[in-house]
PLY file of the C-alpha trace (Angstrom):
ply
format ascii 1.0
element vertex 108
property float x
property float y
property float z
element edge 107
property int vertex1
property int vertex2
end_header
11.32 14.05 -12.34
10.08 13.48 -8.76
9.61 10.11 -7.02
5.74 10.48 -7.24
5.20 11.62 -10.72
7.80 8.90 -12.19
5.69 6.40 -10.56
1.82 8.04 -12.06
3.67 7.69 -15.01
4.53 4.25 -15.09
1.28 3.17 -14.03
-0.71 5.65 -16.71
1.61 4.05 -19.40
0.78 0.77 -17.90
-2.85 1.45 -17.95
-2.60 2.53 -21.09
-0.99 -0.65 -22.12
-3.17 -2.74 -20.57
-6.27 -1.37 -22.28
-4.04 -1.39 -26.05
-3.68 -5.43 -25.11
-6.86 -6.03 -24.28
-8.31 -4.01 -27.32
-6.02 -5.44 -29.58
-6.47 -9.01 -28.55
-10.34 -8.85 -29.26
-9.56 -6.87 -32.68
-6.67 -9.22 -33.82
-9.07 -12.10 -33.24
-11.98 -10.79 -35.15
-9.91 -9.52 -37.50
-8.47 -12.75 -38.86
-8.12 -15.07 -36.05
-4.46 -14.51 -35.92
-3.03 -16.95 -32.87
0.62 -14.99 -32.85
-1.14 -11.21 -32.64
-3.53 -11.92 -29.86
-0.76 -13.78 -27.59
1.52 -10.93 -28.14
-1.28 -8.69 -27.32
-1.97 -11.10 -24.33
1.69 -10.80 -22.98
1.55 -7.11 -23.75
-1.10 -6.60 -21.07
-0.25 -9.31 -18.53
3.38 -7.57 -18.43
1.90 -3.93 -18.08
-0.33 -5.71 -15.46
2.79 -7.42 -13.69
4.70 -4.46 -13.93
1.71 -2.01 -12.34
1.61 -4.35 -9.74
5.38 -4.40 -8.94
5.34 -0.81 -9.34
2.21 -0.43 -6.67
4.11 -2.48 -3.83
7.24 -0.61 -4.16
5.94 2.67 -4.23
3.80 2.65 -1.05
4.72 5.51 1.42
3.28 4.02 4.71
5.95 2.45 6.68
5.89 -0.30 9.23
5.97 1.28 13.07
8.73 -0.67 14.69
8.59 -1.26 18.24
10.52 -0.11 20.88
11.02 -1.86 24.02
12.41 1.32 25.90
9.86 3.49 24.97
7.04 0.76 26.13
9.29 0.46 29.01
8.78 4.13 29.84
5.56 3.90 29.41
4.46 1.07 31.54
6.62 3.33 34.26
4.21 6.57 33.77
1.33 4.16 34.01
2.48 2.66 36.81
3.46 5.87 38.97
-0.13 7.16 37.64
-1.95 4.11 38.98
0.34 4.52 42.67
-1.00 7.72 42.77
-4.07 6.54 43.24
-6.19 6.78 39.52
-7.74 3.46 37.91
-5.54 1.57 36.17
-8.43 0.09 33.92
-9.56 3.63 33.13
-5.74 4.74 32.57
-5.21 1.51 30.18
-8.10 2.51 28.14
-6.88 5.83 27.85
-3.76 5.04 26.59
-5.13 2.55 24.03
-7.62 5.29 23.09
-4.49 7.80 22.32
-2.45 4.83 20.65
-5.61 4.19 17.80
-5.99 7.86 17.37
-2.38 8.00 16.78
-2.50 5.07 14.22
-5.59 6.75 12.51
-4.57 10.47 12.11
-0.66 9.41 11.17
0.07 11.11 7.36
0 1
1 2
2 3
3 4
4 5
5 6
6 7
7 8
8 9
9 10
10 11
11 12
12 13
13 14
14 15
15 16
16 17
17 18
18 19
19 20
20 21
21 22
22 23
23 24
24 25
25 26
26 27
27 28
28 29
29 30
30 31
31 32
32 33
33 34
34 35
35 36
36 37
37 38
38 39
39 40
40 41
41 42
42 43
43 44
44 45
45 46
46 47
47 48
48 49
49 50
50 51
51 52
52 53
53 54
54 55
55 56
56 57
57 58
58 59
59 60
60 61
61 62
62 63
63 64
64 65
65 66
66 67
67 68
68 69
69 70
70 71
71 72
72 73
73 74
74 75
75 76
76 77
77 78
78 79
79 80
80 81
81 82
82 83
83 84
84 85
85 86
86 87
87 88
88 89
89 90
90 91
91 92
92 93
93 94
94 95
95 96
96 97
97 98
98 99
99 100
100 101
101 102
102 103
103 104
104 105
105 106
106 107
């Protein structure tokens, strides 16, 4: 089983969990007010809930971009020898920050 579909399942049975607790927990206490079967249905659901949330953090794909001080280095060079040759260096800035949110945005 993939990485992907292990986790939809987990969260479907969680969901599915989740909804059992909650519907139990109003049926156990119409039923006959039984104290013990709606705070097991209780922990039932704030467990799936716990766990869906655990499951939700670890799972996320999106990594942090770490920074690289040669790269920047480089960088600030090009600009640099761009700006000596005789462009804006306002204009150039912009462009690069332009290029740097358009990189953030169209990242998979």
């Amino acid at each position: 089983m993939s990485n992907s579909r292990a986790v939809r399942v987990i969260r479907l049975v969680c969901i599915v969990c989740f909804v059992g607790g909650i519907a139990s927990m109003i049926a156990a206490s119409l039923a006959d007010n039984n104290i013990g079967a709606v705070l097991t249905a209780g922990s039932i659901s704030a467990i799936a809930a716990i766990v869906l949330l655990a499951v939700s953090t670890v799972a996320t794909t999106q990594r942090s971009v770490e920074f690289d001080d040669a790269d920047a280095e480089i960088l600030e060079t090009n600009i640099r020898r761009i700006v000596d040759a005789g462009a804006n260096e306002t204009n150039v800035r912009d462009l690069v920050r332009r290029a740097v949110e358009l990189g953030r945005r169209t990242r998979p």
